[in-house]
C-alpha positions as CSV (number, residue, x, y, z in Angstrom):
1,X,107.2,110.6,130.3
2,X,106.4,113.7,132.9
3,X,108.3,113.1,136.3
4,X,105.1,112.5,138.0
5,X,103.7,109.8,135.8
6,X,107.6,107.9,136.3
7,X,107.0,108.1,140.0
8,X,103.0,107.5,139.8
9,X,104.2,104.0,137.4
10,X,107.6,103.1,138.8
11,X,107.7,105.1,142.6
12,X,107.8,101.8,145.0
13,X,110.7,100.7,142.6
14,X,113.0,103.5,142.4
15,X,113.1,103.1,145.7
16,X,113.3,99.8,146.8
17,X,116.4,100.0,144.2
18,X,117.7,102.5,146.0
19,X,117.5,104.8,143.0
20,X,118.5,108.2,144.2
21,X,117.4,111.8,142.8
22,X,121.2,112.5,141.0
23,X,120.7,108.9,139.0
24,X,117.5,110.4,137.2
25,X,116.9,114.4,137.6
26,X,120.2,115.9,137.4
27,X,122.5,117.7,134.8
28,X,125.6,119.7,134.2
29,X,125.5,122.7,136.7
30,X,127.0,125.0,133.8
31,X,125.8,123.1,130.5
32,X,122.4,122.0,131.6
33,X,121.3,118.4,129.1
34,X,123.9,119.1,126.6
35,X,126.1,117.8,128.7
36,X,124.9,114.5,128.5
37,X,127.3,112.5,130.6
38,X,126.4,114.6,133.7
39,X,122.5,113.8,133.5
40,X,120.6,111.9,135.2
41,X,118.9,109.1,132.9
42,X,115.6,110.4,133.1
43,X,116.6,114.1,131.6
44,X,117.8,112.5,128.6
45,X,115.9,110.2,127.1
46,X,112.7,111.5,126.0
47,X,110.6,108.1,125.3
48,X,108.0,106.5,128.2
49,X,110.0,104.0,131.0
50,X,108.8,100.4,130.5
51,X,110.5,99.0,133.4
52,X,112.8,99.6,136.6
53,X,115.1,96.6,137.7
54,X,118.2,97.6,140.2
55,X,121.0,98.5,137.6
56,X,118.8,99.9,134.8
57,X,115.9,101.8,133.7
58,X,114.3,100.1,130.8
59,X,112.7,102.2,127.8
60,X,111.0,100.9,124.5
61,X,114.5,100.8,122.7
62,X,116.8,102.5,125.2
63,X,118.1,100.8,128.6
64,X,119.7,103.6,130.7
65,X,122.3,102.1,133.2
66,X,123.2,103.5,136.9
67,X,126.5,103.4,138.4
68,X,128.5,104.0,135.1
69,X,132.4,103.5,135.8
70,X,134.1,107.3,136.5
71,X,130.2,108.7,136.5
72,X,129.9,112.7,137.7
73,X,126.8,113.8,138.3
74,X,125.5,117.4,138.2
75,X,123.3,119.2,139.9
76,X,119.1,118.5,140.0
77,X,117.7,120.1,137.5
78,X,115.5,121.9,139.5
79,X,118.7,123.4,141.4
80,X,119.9,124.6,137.6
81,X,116.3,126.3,136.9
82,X,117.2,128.3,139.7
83,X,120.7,129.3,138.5
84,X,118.9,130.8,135.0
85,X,116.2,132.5,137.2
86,X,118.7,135.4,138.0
87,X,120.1,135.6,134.7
């Protein structure tokens, strides 16, 4: 699912959940997605969101949880495009 079609479907509950940009758009500042356990839920899972509750984005067969124990969170991917841009 594009970003904008999440936000368009599941905006007003992102944020009434306090769901924060690092919990959905970020990943490793070096690694970029294959670092897995530095994205964000939304950069790595590549099916549509069917649902947002407060500790969990649901997807058809996935559920990605926030606020995983020891968690370390990258950098917004948008931040990492502009790393590469100077490469």
């Amino acid at each position: 699912m594009p970003t904008n079609c999440f936000l368009a479907s599941f905006g007003a509950e992102t944020h009434r959940f306090g769901l924060k940009a690092p919990e959905l758009f970020v990943v490793h500042p070096d690694h970029g997605s294959l670092r897995v356990d530095y994205c964000g839920v939304l950069m790595v899972v590549s099916e549509p969101a069917r649902g947002v509750e407060a500790q969990r984005i649901l997807f058809e067969r996935l559920t990605g949880y926030r606020n995983k124990q020891g968690q370390q969170w990258g950098i917004p991917v948008w931040e990492f495009a502009k790393k590469g841009a100077g490469r």
